[in-house]
N, C-alpha and C positions, 0 to 999 in steps of 0.2 A: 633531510633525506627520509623517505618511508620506503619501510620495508614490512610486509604483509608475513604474518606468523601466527597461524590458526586462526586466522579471523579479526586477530589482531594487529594493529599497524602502530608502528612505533615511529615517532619522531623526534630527532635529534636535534635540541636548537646549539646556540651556537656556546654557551656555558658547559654542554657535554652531558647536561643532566635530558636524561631520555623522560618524555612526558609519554604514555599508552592514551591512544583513544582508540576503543571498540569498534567496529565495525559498523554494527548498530547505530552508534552514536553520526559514524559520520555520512550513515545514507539514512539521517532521522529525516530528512525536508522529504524526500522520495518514498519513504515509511509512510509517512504523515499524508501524503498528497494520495498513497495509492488506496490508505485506510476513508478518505473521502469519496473516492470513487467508488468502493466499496456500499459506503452507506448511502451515496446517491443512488447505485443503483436496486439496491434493496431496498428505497422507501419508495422508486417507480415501482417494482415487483409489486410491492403490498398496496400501491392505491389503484391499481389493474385489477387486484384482486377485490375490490371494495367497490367497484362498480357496477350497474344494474346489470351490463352487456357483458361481464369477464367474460362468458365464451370468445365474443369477438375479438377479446384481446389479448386470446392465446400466446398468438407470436410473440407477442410483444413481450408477455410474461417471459416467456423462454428466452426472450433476448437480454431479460433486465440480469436474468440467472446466471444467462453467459457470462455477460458484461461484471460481475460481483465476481463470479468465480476466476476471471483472469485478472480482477484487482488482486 
């Protein structure tokens, strides 16, 4: 059984002894997956930036920013 207590969720096995795992702990794969996304899209940012044409790749930049800020 889980039951959710400040962030914490607590689960009962079947000895009665209550094991805690965090929160954190149990949305690491989703943590992990969004911190990739994250840095994929800020190393497109920075090699837009590194190019002879960065004007023309405005948009793109402000796309990459987006895309990082809602990882």
């Amino acid at each position: 059984m889980l039951d959710g207590v400040g962030g914490i969720l607590r689960r009962q096995n079947k000895t009665t002894k209550e094991k805690t795992i965090m929160a954190h702990e149990k949305y690491q794969h989703c943590i992990d997956d969004c911190h990739a996304c994250l840095v994929a899209c800020e190393h497109c940012a920075t090699e837009c930036l590194r190019e002879d044409e960065m004007k023309m790749l405005t948009r793109c930049i402000e796309l990459d920013r987006s895309c990082a800020a809602i990882c």
